[in-house]
N, C-alpha and C positions, 0 to 999 in steps of 0.2 A: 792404475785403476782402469777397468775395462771400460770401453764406449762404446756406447749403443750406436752411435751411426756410424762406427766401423764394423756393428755385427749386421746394420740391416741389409745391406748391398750383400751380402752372401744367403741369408734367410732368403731377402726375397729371389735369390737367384735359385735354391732349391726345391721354392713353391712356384709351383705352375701357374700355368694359367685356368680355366672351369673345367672339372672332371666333376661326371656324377656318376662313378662306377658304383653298381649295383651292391658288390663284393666289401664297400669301405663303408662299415656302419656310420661314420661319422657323417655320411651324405646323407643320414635321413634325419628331420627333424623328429620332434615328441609325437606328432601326428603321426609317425611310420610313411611321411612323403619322401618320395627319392628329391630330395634339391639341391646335393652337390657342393662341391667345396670351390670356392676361389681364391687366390693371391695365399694360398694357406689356410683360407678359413672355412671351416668346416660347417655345414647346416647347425649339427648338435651346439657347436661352441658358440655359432653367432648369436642361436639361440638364448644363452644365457647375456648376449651381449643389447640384442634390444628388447628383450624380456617379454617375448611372444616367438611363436615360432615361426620361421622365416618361410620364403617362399622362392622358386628358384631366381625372380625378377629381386629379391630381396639381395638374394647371392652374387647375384650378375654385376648390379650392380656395387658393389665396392670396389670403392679407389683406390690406388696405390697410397695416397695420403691417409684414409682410412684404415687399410689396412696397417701399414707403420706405426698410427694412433693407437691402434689395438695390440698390437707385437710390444711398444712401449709400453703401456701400463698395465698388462693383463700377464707381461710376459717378465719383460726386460726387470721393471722398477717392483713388479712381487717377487721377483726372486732377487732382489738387492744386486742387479748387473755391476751398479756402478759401483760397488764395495769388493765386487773380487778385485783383486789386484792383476790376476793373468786375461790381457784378453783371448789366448786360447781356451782355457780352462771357458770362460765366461760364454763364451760363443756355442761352446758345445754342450755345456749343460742345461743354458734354456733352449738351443735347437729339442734335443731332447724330450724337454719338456714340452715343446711347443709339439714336436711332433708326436708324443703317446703322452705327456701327463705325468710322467712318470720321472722328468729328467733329475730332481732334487731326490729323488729314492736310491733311485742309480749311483750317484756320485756316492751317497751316506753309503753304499754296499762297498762300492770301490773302495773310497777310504778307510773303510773297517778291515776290508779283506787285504790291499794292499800298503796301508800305510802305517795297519796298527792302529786308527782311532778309533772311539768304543762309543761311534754314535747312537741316537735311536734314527730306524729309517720308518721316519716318521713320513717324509718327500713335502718337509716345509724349512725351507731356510733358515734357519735360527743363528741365532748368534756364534752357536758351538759348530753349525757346519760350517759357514762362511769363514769362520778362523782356520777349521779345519783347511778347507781349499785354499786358502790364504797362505799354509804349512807347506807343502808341497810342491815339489818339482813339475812343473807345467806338463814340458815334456813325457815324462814317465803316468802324470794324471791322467794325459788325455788321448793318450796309448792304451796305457788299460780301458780306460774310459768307454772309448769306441770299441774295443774287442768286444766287451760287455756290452754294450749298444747290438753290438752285429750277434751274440749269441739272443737277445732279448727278441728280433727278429726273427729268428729263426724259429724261435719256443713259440711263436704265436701261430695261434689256426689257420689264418690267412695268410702263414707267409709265400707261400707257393705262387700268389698271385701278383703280391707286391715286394718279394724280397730283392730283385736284380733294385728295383727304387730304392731302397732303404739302405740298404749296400754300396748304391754308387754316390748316395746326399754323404755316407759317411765321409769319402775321398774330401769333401769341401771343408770339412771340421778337422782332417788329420792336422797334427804339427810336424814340421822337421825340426830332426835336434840339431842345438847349436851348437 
């Protein structure tokens, strides 16, 4: 079974320190204020986190305690971490998720396209995906896995600005095979 504080020391090594690039919608809150993401966490998302819209001092200050707090239950334990059985598999699909939202869509396409299962990509953990990822060779999942990560990058509007990022966070999630 995968563990969350084997995945958080590479998470937070991926997420920086305060960026409020202009260019990363996630830096603005509901208000349309630039206030910037820290330790990973984005104005947009914090917002839903203390249920008002944040402020750049709001952003600033979060903790690495706080932030971990928020990576664990927002992240790790809704997408059932500790029920994959591969910690690579597990580490790269809520990176994913953490960083577009999107990381449980991904894998259901993966799976469908490379392994033959006939999920719905629905991009909510269910019982039938988690067995799915449970099915599969870690290695070949999370290979494909990140190929599709790095094409999903590329298809986006902004990747011009942030692609070399998004490309080199992959390098942290790759596996070597055994």
């Amino acid at each position: 079974m995968a563990i969350f504080d084997l995945y958080i020391p590479l998470l937070l090594q991926v997420e920086g320190g305060f960026q409020n690039n202009s260019a990363d919608q996630g830096n603005y809150n509901s208000l349309g204020q630039l206030i910037g993401t820290f330790r990973g966490i984005s104005a947009r998302f914090y917002e839903q986190v203390i249920k008002r819209p944040p402020t750049v001092s709001d952003i600033k200050s979060i903790t690495k305690q706080q932030a971990t707090d928020i990576y664990r239950k927002y992240f790790w334990d809704a997408l059932k971490g500790n029920q994959i059985n591969s910690q690579a598999i597990a580490n790269t699909v809520i990176d994913h998720h953490v960083n577009s939202g999107q990381g449980v869509r991904l894998a259901q396409r993966v799976l469908n396209q490379h392994f033959h299962k006939n999920l719905q990509t629905d991009n909510s953990m269910g019982n039938l995906t988690l067995s799915a990822l449970n099915s599969v060779n870690e290695y070949v999942f999370v290979t494909k896995y990140n190929e599709a990560r790095a094409d999903y990058y590329k298809s986006l509007s902004n990747s011009s600005t942030f692609l070399n990022g998004w490309l080199r966070r992959l390098e942290s999630f790759a596996i070597k095979k055994k």
